[in-house]
Structure formats: C-alpha cells, structure tokens
C-alpha positions as CSV (number, residue, x, y, z in Angstrom):
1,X,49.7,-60.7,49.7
2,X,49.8,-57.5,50.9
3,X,52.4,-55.7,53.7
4,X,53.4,-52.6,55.1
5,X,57.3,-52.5,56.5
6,X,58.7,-49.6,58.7
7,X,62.2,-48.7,59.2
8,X,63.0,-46.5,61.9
9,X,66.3,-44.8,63.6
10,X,65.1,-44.1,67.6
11,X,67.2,-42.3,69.7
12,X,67.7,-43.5,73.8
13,X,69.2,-42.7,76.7
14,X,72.2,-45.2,77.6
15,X,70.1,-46.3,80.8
16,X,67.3,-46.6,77.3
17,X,69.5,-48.9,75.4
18,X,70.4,-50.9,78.0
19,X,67.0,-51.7,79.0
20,X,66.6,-53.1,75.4
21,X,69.5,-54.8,74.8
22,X,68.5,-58.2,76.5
23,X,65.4,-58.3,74.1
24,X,66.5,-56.8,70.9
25,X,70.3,-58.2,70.6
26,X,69.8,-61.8,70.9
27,X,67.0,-61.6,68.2
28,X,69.3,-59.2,65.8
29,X,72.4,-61.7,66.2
30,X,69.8,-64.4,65.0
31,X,69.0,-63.1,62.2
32,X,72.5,-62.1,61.0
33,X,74.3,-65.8,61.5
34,X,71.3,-67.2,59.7
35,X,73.0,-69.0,57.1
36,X,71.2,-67.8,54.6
37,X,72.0,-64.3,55.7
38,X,75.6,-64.3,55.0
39,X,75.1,-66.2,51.6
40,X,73.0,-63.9,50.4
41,X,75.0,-60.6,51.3
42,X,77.8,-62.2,49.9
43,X,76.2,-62.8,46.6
44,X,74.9,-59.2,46.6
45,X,78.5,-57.8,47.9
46,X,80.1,-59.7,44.3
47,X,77.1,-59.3,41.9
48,X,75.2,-56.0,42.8
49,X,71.9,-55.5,40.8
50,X,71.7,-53.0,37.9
51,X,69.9,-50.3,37.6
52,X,66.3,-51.3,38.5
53,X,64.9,-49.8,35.3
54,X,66.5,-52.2,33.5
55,X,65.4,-55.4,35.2
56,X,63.4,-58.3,33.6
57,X,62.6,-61.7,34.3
58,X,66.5,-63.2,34.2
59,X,67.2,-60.9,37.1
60,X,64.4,-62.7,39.2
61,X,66.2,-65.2,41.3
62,X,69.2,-62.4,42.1
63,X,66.1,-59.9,42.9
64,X,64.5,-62.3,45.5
65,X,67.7,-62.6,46.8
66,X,68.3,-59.1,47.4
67,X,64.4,-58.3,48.7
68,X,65.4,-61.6,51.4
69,X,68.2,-59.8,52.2
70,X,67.1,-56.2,53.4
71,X,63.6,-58.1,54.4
72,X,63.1,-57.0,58.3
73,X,64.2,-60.6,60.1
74,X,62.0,-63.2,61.1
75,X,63.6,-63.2,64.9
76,X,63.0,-59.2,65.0
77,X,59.9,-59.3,63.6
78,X,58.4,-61.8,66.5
79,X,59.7,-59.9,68.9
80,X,58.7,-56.1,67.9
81,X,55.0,-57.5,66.7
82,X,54.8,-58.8,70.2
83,X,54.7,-62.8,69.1
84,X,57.7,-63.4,71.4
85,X,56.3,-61.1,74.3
86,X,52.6,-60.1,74.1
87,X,53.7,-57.4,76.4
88,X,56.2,-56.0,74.0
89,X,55.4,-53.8,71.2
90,X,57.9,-51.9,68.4
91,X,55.3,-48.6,68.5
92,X,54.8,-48.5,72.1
93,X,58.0,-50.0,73.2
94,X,61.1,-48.6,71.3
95,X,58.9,-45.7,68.7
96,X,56.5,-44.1,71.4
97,X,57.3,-40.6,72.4
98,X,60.0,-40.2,70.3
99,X,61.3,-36.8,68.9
100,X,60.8,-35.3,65.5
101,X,64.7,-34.4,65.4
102,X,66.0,-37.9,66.8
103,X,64.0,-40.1,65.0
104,X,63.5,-41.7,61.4
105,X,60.6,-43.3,60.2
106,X,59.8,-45.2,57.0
107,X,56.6,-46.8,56.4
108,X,55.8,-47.9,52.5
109,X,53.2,-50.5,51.3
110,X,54.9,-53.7,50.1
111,X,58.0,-52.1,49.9
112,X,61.2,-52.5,52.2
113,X,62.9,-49.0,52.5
114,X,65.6,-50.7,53.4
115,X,66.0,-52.9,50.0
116,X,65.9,-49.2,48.3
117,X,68.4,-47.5,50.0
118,X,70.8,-50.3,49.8
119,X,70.1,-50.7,46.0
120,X,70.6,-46.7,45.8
121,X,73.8,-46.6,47.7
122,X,75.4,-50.2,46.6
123,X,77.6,-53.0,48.3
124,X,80.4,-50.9,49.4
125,X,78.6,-48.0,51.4
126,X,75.9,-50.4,52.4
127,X,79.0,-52.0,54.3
128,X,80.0,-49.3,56.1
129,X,76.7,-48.8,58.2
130,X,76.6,-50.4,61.7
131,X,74.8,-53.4,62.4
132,X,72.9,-55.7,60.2
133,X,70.8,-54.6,57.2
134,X,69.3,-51.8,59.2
135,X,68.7,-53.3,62.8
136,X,71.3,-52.2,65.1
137,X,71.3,-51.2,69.0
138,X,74.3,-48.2,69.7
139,X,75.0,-47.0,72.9
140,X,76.3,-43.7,72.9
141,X,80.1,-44.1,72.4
142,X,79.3,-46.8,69.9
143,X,77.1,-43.8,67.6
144,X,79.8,-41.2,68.3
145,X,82.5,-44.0,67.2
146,X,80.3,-45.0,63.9
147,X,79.8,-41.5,62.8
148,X,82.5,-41.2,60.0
149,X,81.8,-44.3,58.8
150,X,78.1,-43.3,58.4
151,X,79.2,-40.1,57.1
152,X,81.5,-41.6,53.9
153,X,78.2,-44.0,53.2
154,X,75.7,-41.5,52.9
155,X,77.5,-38.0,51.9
156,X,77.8,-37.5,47.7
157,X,78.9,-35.5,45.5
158,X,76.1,-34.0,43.7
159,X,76.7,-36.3,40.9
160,X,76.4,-39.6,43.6
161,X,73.6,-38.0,44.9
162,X,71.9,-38.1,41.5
163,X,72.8,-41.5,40.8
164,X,71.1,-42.4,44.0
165,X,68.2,-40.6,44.0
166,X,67.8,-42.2,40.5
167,X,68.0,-46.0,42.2
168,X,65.8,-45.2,45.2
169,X,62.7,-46.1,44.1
170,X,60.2,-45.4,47.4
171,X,57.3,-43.1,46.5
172,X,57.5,-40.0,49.2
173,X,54.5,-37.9,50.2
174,X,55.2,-34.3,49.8
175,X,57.9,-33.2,52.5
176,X,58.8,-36.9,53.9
177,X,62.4,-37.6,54.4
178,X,63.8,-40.1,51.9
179,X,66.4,-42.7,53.2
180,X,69.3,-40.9,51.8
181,X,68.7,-38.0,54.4
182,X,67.2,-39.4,57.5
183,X,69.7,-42.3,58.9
184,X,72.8,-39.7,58.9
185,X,70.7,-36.7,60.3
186,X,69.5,-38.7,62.9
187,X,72.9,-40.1,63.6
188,X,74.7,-36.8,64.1
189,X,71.8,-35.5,66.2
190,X,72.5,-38.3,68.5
191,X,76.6,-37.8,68.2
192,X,75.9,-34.2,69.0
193,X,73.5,-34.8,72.0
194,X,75.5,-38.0,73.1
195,X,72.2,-40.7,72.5
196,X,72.2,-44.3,71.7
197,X,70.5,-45.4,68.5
198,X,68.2,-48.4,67.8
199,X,67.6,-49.2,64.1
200,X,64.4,-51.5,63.7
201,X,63.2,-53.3,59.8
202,X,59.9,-54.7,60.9
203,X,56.4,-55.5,59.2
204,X,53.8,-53.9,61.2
205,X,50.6,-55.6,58.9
C-alpha cells in the first residue's frame, strides 16, 4: 500500500508554541511511552542496522523494527490529519505561511525521512536530538538550550559526512535540502532570531 510521509521543522512565536502545546504534547508524550516505543529504540540503540546495501532477508524483523520506530506516531498522526479535530490540520495549522529560512520540509513516497537520517547518523547522535524520533515542540529558551547538542549530532568531518551521505538513502530532486542539512539550519536560524521549533513525522496520504 502506498504512502507519502512529511517531516518538517516549523518555526513559532513563543505566544505560537504555546497555542499548540495543549494539542500537540499530549499526543507526542503518547506516542513515546508506548511500550513498544521504548523497546524498540532500545533494541536499535544496542544493535544498530548495517549498512543498508548490505541488507537481506535475515535483517527483516530488525528492519521492521527500525521503519516502526522512526514511523510518524499513531497519536500524531490523528491529530495533524484532522481525525482527532476536523478543525485541525498539519498544512494549515502548524506548516501554513511558513518561511523559506525557518522551515524544513521532507516529503518522499513510501519512505520515512526520518528512518533515513537516523540510519545515516546512528544511535548515538540520533540520541542527542530533542524530543522523540523527530516530533518535538521548543519554546525559544528550550531551541537556544538544545543548540549544541544538535550541533555535535549533525556537524562531520568530511569523512562522517561521507559515511552519511552514503547511508541516507532518500532520492532528492535537484536543489532539495537533504536531512543532514535542514534540521540544524533551521535550528540555528531560530537560536539566532529567538523562535520556538515544532518538529512534525506525519503521513499526509
């Protein structure tokens, strides 16, 4: 069955962040103390795939794993596609009039950017980013307090950056930001201009 997934990094106001916070945090909390949340980050934090050109058919169980893992939630999900709240919609709601410079999007066809970048940058950065496997809501001190910790998980050397680029496996159109580059450029644009951030993994089809 086919999808599409998004991943986006929106920039708010505080006053804009606050006036999501009572839908979007209850629903991102859910889906991190699912228990099958924490199982399955801790089995990718002790066993982290190899390189995905080398997989075959004994890495299948560990692979659904992973794709459940960095899959957008099922509580986030109803409540950006407007299940929860008819009135309520991700694109019109959160996305809508944002600003080429403070905001990231990533839209793929039955892929999850967010299973790619994790699988590019491994356990041990992937810890280090606020939040839970992409959905997060910062208000401003909370991005200007998270910025190193962003910066060590996705600043290389140019020989990390080559080992990632090789594990990010998301087909670009010409001049689309890949996943290494947008998150942190959005992050210190907000830093610098003193925004919140709001980090969204949804379906939208």
């Amino acid at each position: 069955m086919g999808f599409t997934s998004a991943w986006a990094i929106s920039s708010h106001t505080d006053e804009g962040i606050a006036s999501l916070a009572p839908r979007l945090l209850p629903a991102m909390r859910a889906d991190r103390d699912h228990p099958d949340a924490a199982r399955r980050w801790q089995e990718w934090q002790r066993s982290p795939l190899p390189d995905h050109r080398t997989w075959y058919d004994d890495y299948g169980p560990v692979i659904e794993s992973f794709r459940e893992l960095t899959a957008p939630g099922s509580h986030v999900d109803d409540v950006c596609d407007g299940t929860a709240d008819p009135s309520f919609y991700v694109v019109d709601d959160v996305w809508d009039g944002q600003s080429e410079d403070t905001f990231f999007l990533s839209v793929h066809s039955k892929e999850y950017a967010l299973s790619s970048l994790f699988h590019a940058v491994g356990p041990a950065r992937a810890a280090l980013l606020p939040g839970w496997c992409g959905t997060f809501l910062l208000t401003p001190a909370q991005v200007a307090d998270s910025l190193p910790q962003v910066e060590r998980a996705l600043t290389f050397t140019p020989a990390e950056r080559a080992a990632a680029e090789a594990q990010d496996w998301l087909d670009y159109a010409d001049g689309e930001e890949c996943v290494l580059d947008g998150p942190l450029r959005v992050w210190r644009t907000a830093a610098r201009r003193g925004l919140g951030l709001c980090g969204l993994s949804v379906h939208l089809t």
